[in-house]
C-alpha positions in Angstrom: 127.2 73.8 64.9 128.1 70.0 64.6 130.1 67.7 66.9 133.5 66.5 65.1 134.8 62.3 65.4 136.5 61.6 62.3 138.8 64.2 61.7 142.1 63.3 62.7 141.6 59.8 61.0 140.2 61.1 58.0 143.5 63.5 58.1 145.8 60.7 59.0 144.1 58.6 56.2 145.1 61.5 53.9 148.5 61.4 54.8 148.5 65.1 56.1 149.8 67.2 59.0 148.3 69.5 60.7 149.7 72.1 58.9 149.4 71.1 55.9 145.3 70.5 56.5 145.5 74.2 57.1 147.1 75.0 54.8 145.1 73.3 52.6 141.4 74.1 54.1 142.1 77.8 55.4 141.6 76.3 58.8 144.1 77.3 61.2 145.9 74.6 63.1 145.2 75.3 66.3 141.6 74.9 65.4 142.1 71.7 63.9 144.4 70.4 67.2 141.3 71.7 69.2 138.7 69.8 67.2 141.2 66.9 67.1 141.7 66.8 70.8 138.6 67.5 71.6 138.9 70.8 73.7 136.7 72.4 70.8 133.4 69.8 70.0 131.7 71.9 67.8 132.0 73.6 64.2 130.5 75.4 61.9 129.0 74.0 59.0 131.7 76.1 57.2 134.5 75.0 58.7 133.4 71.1 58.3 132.9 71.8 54.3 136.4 73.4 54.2 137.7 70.6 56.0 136.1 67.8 54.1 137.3 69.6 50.3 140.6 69.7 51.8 140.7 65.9 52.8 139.0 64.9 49.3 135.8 63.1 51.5 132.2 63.9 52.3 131.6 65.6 55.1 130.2 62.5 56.9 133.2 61.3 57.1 134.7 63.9 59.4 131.1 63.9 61.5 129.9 62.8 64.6 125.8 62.3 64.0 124.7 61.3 67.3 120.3 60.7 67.2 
């Protein structure tokens, strides 16, 4: 599991709600308010790709890589 930084930017950016991220990744929203908020501050790799497809970026956009 990775940390998350850049989601709610990169979903901003995107011109997106909450709901409508979830709607488009298959993520649900409270998920995305957790990872947001950070209350959750880990995903799966699987959740991060869905995430990323949905927001039309990399997934290094929406990642925190700390090393």
């Amino acid at each position: 599991m990775i940390g998350l930084q850049g989601l709610k930017a990169a979903r901003i950016v995107a011109g997106l709600t909450q709901e409508q991220l979830a709607q488009k990744s298959g993520v649900s929203r409270v998920t995305i308010a957790m990872l947001e908020s950070g209350k959750q501050t880990l995903a799966k790799s699987s959740t991060i790709i869905k995430l990323a497809d949905a927001l039309k970026v990399e997934p290094q956009v929406i990642l925190c890589l700390e090393g």
